[in-house]
N, C-alpha and C positions, 0 to 999 in steps of 0.2 A: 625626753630630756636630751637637749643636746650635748656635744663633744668636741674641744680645740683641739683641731689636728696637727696643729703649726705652729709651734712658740712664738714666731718670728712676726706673725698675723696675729697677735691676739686677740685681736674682735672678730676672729673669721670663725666661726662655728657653722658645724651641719648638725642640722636634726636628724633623730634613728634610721628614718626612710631615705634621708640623703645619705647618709653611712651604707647603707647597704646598697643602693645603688651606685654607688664609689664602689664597693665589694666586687660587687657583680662585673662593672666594668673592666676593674687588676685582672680578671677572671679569662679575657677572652683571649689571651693567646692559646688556650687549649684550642679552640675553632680552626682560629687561624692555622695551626701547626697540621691540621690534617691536609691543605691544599697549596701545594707547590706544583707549579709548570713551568716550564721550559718556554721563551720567547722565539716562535718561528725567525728561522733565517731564510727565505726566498730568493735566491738570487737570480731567476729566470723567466722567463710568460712562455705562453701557448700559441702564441702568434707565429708567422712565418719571418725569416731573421730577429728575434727575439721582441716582436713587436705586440705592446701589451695589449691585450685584446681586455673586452667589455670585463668579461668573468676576471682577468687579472687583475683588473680594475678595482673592480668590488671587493676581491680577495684582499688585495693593497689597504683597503681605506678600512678593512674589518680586522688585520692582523694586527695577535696580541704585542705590545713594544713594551707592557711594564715590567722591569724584573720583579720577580719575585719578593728579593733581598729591600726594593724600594718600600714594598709595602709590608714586611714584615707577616707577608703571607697571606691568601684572598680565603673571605668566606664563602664558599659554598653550599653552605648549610641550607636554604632556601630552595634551590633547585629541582626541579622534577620534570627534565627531560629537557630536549633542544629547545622548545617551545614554551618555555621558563625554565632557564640557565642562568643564574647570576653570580656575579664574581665581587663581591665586595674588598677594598682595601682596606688590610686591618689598621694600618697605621690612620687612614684616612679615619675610618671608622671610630679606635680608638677616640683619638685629638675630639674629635665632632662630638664624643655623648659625653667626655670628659670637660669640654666647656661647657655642654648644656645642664649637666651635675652642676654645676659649680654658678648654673645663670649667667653665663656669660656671652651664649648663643641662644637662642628660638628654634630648636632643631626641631623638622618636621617630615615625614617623606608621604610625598604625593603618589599615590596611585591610580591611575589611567584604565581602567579596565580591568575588572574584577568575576564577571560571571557567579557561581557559588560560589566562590573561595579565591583566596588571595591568599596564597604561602607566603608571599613577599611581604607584605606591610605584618603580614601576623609573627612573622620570626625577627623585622622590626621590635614590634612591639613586645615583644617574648622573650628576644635576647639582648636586645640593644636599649629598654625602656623606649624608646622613640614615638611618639602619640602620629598618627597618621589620619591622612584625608583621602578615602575613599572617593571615584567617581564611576557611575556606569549607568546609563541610559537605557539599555537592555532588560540586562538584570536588576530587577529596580529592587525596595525595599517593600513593591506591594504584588509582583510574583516570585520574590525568593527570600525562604526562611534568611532572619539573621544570621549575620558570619559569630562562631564563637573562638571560642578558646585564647582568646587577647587578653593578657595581663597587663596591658596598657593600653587606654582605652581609644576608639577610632571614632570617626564620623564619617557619614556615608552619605554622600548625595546624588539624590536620580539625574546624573547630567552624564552626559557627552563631552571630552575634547575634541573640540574643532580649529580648523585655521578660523573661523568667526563664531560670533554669538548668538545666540539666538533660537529662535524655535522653527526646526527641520522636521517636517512630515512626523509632526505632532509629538518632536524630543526638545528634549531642553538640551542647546551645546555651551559650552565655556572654552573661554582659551587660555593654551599652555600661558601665552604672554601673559594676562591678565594676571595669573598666580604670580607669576613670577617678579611679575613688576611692582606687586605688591611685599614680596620680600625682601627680607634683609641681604647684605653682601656676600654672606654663609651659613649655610645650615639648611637646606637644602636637597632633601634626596628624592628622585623623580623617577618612577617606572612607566616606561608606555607600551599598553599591549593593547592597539586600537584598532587591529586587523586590516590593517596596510592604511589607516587615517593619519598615519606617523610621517610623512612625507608632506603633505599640506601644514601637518602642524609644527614639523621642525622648519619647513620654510617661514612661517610665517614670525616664526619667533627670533626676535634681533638677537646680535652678538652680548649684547652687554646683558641681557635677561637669561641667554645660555649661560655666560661666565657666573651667575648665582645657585649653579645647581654644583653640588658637589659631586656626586655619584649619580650616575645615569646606567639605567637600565632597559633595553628594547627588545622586543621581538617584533622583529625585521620580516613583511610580508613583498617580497618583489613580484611577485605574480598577481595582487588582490590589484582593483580598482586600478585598471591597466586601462586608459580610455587616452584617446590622441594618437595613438599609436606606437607601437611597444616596445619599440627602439627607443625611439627617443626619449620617451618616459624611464625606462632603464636607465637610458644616460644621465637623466633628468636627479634619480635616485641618488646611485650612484656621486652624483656631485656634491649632494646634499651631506652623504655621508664624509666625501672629503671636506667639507666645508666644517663638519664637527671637531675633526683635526686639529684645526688652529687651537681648540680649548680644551678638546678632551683626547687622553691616551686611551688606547684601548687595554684594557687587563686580560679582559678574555672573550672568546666568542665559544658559540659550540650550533653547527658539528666545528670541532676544532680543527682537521687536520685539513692542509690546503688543498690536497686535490679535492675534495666536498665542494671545493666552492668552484674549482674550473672545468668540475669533471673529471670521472676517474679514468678518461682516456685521454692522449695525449693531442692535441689541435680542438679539444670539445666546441663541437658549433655554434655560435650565439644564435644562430636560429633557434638550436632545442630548448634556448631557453625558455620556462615558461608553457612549456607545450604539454605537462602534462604526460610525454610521452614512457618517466618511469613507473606509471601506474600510482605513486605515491610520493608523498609529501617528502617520506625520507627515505626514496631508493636512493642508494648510493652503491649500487654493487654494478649494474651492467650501463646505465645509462647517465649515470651524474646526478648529484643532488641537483645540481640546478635547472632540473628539465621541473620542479616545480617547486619552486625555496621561499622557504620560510625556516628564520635561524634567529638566534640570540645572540645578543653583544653586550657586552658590559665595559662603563667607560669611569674613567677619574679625571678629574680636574687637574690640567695641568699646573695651576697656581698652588698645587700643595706640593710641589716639586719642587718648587721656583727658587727655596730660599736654600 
């Protein structure tokens, strides 16, 4: 049976299940209130006369700018290490499940790569109600048990994101654009962990089909599918990430703190980058995370700022 919540709307009724996902929702500043950070101040590069070198570069285009106080506090609940880190805006957050309660919005968040398990779409689904769209070419649904524990239900499809479509060395790809273009103006939440295919497919996808994602979340492979030569493909990245800029702030990255990303010594060589040469993905003690990087970023839409 349902309940008038609102004298003033007297035809506005929700049914028991809409009620408690109303509940659920008032519910989420507890999350929110455990993650507060501090927005870097940088005010200098590693270059010789303060000239921003490559690693400054990347560092630039991946530091966090959103306060805290904007979003009324980031979820981090989802995360499980550099390599999936994400930073949700609660304010963001809230507004987005609080129209989709109320069918106001089509909220849905796409997921990019999933292997056994996806903590991202499943704490979606678990704390947010948010129904999601699984993709992964890999890990299909005919060599790896089903994902469980979703209280809100998902769909899984054996593809690949690609910059095109199609069938590659006998996978099936789809593109970021295609989703996108297919949706609405908002509602929108998008994870990509495509182990360095993130670069083809943010290139390929237009400004106005990024502007329909609300929250974005990446992990960022600069050392994968390094081919033309490794400079310039660096730089190549790098631009792409600045190109994000114009529509999305950054809330959080991780490893978070800056020298991780130019080097925990001061002039770090852009040669090392890439090279492998700290033994691991996340030496950061004698040689610099970026001698082989792979990091996570998490971004908001600047149009929820705007008003």
């Amino acid at each position: 049976m349902g309940q008038i919540i609102c004298k003033r709307s007297a035809g506005l009724v929700f049914t028991d299940e809409e009620l408690a996902r109303l509940a659920r929702y008032r519910g989420l500043e507890g999350e929110c209130a455990l993650s507060h950070h501090d927005v870097q101040d940088r005010r200098s590069n590693s270059g010789p006369d303060n000239v921003e070198t490559l690693t400054d570069h990347i560092e630039r285009v991946t530091r966090p700018t959103v306060e805290d106080t904007k979003c009324n506090g980031f979820d981090h609940t989802a995360s499980d290490g550099v390599g999936a880190a994400y930073a949700w805006c609660c304010k963001v957050m809230k507004n987005l499940t609080r129209a989709a309660s109320a069918k106001s919005i089509d909220l849905v968040g796409l997921s990019y790569g999933i292997f056994t398990w996806d903590r991202w779409s499943q704490f979606l689904a678990n704390s947010y109600s948010v129904p999601t769209r699984l993709y992964d070419c890999y890990s299909t649904t005919k060599n790896t048990a089903p994902l469980t524990g979703y209280k809100t239900p998902y769909t899984r499809e054996d593809s690949c994101v690609g910059s095109k479509a199609g069938m590659f060395k006998g996978r099936h790809f789809v593109t970021l654009q295609s989703h996108l273009e297919a949706r609405p103006a908002v509602g929108t939440l998008v994870k990509l962990d495509v182990e360095g295919s993130e670069w083809d497919v943010l290139e390929a996808t237009t400004d106005d089909q990024l502007q329909k994602i609300d929250l974005l979340d990446m992990e960022i492979h600069f050392c994968e599918m390094l081919s033309g030569g490794k400079d310039k493909e660096l730089v190549r990245r790098a631009g792409i990430l600045e190109r994000l800029l114009a529509i999305f702030a950054v809330s959080a990255r991780e490893p978070s703190p800056w020298r991780l990303w130019t080097g925990t010594k001061p002039g770090f060589a852009v040669k090392n980058i890439c090279t492998g040469m700290g033994g691991s993905k996340y030496d950061a003690t004698e040689n610099g995370f970026p001698t082989n990087w792979m990091a996570s970023v998490s971004y908001v839409n600047r149009r929820h700022f705007a008003r």
